[in-house]
VOBA-1610 file (N, C-alpha, C; in pm, whole numbers, padded with zeros to 5 digits, always signed):
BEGIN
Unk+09597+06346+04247Unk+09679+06228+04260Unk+09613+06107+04194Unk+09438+06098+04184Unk+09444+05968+04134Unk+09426+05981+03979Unk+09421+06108+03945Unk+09455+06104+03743Unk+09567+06029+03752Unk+09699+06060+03817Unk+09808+05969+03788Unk+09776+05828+03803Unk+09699+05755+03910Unk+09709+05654+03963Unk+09643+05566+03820Unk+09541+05642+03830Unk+09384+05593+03660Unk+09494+05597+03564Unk+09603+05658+03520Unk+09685+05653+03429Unk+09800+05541+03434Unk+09822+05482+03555Unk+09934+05421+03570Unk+09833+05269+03584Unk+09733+05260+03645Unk+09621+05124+03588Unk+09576+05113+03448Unk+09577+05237+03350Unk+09544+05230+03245Unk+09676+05144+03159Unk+09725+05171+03172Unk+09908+05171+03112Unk+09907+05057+03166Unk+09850+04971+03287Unk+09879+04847+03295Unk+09837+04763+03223Unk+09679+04785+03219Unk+09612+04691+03124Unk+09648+04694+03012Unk+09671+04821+02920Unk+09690+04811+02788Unk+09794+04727+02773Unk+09926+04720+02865Unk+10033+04642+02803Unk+10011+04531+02820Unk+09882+04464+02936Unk+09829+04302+02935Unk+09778+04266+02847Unk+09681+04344+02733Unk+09613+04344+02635Unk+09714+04352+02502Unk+09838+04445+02492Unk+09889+04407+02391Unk+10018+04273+02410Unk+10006+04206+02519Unk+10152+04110+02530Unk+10269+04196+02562Unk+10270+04260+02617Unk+10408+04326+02623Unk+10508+04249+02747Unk+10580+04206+02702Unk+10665+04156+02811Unk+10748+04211+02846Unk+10848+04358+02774Unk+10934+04364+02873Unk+10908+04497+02780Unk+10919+04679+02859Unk+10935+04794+02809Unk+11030+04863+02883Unk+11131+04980+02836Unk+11232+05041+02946Unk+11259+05130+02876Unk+11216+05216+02901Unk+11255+05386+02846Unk+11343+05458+02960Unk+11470+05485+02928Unk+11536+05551+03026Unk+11717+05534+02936Unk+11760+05484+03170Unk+11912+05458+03052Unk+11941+05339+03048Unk+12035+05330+02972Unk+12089+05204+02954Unk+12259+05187+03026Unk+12250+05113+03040Unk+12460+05099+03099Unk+12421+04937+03114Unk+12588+04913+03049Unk+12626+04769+03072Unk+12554+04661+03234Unk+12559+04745+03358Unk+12527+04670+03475Unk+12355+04694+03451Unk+12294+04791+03435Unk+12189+04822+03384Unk+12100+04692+03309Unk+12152+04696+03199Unk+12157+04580+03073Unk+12165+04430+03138Unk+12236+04393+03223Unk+12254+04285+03323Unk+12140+04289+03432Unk+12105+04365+03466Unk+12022+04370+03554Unk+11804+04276+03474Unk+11852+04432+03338Unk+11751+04384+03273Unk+11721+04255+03206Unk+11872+04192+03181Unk+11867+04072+03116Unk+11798+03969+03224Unk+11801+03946+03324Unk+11742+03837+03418Unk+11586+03890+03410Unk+11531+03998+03424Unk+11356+04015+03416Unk+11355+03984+03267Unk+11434+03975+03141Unk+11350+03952+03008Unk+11403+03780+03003Unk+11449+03753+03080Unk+11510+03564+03057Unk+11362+03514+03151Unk+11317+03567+03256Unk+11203+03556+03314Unk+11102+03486+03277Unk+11058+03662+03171Unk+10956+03674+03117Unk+10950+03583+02985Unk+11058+03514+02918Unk+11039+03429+02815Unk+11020+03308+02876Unk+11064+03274+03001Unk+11052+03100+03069Unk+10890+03100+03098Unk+10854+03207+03183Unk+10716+03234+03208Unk+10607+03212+03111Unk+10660+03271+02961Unk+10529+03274+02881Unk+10560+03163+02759Unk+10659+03056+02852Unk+10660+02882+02762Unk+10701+02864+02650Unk+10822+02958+02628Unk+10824+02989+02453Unk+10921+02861+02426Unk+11024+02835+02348Unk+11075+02711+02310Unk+11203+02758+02350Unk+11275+02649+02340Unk+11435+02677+02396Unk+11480+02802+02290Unk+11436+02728+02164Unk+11532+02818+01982Unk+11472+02931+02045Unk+11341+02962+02055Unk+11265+03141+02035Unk+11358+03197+02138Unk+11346+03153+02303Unk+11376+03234+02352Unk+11544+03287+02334Unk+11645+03147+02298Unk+11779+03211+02234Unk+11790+03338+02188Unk+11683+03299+02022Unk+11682+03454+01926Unk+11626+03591+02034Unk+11547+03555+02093Unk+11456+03678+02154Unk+11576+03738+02238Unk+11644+03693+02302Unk+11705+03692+02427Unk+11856+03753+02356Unk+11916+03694+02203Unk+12017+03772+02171Unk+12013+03881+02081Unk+11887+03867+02033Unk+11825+04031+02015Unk+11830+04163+02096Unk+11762+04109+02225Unk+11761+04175+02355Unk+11942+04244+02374Unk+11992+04180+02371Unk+12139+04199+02422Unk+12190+04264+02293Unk+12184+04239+02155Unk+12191+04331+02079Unk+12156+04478+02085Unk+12006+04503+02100Unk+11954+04581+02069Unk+11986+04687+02199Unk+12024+04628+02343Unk+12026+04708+02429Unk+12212+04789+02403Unk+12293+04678+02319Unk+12421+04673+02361Unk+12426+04832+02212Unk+12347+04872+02107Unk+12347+04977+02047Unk+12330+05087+02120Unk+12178+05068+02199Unk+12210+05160+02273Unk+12319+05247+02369Unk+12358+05109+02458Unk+12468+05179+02536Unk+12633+05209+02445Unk+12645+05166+02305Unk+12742+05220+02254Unk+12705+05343+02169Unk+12597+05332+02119Unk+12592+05426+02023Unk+12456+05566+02022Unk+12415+05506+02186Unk+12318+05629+02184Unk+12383+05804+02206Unk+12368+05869+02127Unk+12410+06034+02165Unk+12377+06092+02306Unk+12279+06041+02357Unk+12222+06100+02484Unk+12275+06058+02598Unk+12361+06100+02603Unk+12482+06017+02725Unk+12404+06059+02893Unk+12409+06011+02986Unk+12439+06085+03109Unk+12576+06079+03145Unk+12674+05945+03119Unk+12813+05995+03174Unk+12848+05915+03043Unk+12979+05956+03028Unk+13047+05887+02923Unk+13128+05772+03000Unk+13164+05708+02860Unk+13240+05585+02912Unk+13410+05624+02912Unk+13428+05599+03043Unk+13590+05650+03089Unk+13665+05486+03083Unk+13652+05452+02998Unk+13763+05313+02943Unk+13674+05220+03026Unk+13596+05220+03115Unk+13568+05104+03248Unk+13414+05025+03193Unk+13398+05065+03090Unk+13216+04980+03071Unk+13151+05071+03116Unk+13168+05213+03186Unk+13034+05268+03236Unk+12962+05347+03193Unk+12908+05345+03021Unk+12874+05490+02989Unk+12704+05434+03021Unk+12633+05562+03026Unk+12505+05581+03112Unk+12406+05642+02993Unk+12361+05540+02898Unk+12297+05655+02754Unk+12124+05627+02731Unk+12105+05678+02679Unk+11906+05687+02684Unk+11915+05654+02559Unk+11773+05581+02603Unk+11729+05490+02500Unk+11573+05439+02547Unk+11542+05339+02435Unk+11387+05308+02501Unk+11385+05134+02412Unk+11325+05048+02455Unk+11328+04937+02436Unk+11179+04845+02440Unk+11126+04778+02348Unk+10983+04717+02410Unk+10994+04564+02330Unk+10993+04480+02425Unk+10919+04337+02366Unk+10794+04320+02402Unk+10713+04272+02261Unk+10589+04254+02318Unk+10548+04090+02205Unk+10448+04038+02206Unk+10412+03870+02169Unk+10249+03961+02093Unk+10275+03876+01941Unk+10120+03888+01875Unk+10150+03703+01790Unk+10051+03685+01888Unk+10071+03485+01824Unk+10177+03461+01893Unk+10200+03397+01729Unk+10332+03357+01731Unk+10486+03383+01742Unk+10458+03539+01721Unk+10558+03618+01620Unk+10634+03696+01794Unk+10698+03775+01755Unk+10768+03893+01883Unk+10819+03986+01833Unk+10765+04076+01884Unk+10822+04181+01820Unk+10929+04264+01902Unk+11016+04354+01842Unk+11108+04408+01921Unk+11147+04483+01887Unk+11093+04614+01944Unk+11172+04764+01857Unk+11230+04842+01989Unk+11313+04858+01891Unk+11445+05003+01984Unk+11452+05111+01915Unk+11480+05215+02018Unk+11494+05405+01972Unk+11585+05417+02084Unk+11638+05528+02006Unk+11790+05606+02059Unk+11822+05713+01948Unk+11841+05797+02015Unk+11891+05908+01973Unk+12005+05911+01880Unk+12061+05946+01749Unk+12207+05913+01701Unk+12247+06064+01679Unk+12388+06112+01642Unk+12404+06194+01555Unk+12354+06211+01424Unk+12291+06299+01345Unk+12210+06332+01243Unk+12338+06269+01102Unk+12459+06314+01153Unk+12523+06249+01095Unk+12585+06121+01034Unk+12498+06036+01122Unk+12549+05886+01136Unk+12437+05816+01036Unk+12344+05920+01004Unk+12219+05837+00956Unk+12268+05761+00881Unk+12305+05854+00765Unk+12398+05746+00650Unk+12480+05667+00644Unk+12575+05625+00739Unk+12635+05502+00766Unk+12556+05374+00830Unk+12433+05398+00905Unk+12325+05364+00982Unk+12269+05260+00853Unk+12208+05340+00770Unk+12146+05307+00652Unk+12218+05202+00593Unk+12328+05268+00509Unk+12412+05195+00440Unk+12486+05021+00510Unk+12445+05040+00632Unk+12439+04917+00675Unk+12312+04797+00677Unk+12220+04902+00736Unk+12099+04838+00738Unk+12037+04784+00603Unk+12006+04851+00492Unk+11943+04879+00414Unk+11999+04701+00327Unk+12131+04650+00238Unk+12146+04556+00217Unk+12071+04404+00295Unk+12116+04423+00419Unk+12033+04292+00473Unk+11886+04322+00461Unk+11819+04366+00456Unk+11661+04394+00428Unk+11664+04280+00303Unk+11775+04268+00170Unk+11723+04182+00045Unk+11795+04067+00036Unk+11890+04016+00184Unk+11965+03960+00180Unk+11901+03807+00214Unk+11930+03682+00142Unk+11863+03595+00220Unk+11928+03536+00344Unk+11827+03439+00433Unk+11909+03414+00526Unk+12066+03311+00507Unk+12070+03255+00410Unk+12201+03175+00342Unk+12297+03286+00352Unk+12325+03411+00276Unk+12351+03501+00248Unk+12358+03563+00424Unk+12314+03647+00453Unk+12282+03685+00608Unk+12403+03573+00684Unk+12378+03470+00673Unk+12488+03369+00750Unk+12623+03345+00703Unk+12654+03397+00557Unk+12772+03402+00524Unk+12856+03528+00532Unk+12741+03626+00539Unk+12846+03741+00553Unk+12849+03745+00731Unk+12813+03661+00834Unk+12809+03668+00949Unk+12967+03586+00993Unk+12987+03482+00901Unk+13101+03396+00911Unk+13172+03490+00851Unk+13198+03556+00726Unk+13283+03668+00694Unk+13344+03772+00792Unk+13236+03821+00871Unk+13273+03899+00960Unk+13301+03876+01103Unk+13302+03730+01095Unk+13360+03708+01220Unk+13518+03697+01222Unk+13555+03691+01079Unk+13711+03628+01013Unk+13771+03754+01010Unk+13709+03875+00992Unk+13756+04050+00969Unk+13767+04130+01040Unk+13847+04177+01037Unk+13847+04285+01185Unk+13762+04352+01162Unk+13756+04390+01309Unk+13643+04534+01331Unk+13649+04598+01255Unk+13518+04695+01202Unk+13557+04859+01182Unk+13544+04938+01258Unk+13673+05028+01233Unk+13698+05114+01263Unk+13611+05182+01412Unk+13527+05205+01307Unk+13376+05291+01414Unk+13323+05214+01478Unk+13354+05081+01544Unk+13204+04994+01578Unk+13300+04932+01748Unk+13217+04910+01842Unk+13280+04904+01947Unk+13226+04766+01969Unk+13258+04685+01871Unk+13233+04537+01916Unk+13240+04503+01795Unk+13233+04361+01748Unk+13268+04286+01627Unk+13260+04327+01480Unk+13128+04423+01524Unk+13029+04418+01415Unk+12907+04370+01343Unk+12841+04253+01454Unk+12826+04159+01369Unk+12643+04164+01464Unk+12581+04299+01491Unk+12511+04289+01569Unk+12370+04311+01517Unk+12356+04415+01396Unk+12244+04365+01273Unk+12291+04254+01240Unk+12408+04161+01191Unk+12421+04056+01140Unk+12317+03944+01241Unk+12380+03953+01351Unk+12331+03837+01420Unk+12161+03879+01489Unk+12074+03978+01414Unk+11959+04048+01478Unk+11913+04007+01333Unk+11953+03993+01208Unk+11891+03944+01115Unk+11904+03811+01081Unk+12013+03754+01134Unk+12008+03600+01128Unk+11876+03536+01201Unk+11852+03587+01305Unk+11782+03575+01406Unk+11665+03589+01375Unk+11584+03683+01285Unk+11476+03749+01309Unk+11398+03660+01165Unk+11262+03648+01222Unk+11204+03597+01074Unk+11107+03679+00946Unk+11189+03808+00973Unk+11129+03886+00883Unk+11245+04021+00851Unk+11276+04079+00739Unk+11345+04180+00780Unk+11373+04263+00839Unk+11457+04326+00882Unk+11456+04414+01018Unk+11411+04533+00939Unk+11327+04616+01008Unk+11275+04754+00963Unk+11345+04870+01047Unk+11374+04954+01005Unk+11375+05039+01074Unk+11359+05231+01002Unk+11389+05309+01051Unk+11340+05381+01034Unk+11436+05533+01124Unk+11427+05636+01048Unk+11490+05788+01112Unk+11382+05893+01119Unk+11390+05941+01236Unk+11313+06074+01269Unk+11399+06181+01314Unk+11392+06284+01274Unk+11447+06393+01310Unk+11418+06443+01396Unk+11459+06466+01534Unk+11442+06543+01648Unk+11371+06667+01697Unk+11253+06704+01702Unk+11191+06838+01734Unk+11283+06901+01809Unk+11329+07051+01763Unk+11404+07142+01856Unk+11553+07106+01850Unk+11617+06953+01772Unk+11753+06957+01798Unk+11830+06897+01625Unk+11863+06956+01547Unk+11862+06941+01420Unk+12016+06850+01402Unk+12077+06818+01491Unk+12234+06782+01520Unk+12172+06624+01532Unk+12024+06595+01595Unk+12006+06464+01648Unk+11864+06365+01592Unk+11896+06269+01561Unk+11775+06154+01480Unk+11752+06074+01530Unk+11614+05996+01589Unk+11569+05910+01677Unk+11609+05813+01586Unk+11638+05680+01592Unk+11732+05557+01497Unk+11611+05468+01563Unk+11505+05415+01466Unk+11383+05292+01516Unk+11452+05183+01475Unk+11457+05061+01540Unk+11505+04960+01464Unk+11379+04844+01524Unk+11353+04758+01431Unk+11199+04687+01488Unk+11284+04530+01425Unk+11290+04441+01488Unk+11302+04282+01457Unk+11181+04180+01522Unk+11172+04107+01445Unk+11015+04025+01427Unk+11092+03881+01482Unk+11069+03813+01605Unk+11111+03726+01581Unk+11017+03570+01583
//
């Protein structure tokens, strides 16, 4: 019993040592997401950041969780019209300086990579002028098709962020149908 305990003090310090303010590997669901939003509004009043940072940090947060619960593959229940789907995912803010970092993983269909991409990949060379006009563009356009909200959620995660958003695909050990989707914003 106390290997676990030495492991669960170890895991404490390291995340005091790297800044980590807020980590959640599990599921995600809309009341979930609400729940988490009051411990990461917390943890930004707590560690004195400025009104602007904590905005961006904070609608990142709600971005990045709101992919998950639409678009993670790893469901526990699906969503029956009511807000309640129940999907896995993993989430970490952590502080180096000045900067914040913020990466998300979730599981996608292997298939989605390429639409994934083909979204992501443009704003990476886009400037922020640019980034803010196609954000006003797409607030004027309907949805697509595939997207269960505006659209506009890399838009408003790269408006936001002061470095390009990175991200990244891994292919699943043991499940060839499924690709871990990294997405990392610097803010």
């Amino acid at each position: 019993m106390s290997g676990i305990l030495d492991q669960n003090c170890c895991f404490f310090e390291m995340a005091q040592k790297r800044n980590l303010l807020f980590y959640h590997k599990g599921y995600f669901s809309h009341s979930i997401v609400a729940a988490m939003s009051e411990v990461v509004k917390l943890q930004l009043a707590v560690a004195g950041l400025s009104t602007s940072t904590r905005r961006r940090i904070f609608s990142s947060f709600i971005e990045l969780s709101q992919n998950i619960v639409h678009y993670s593959c790893d469901a526990l229940s699906e969503d029956q019209g009511q807000g309640g789907a129940i999907r896995e995912g993993a989430m970490c803010i952590s502080a180096e300086g000045e900067r914040h970092l913020m990466v998300c993983v979730n599981p996608v269909a292997a298939g989605a990579v390429n639409a994934l991409r083909e979204k992501l990949e443009p704003l990476r060379n886009m400037s922020i002028e640019e980034i803010k006009e196609a954000y006003k563009m797409s607030l004027r356009a309907e949805a697509p098709p595939d997207s269960k909200g505006a659209g506009l959620g890399f838009l408003t995660m790269a408006r936001d962020a002061s470095a390009p958003l990175e991200f990244a695909f891994h292919p699943r050990e043991g499940d060839p149908d499924t690709t871990l989707f990294c997405l990392k914003t610097i803010i």
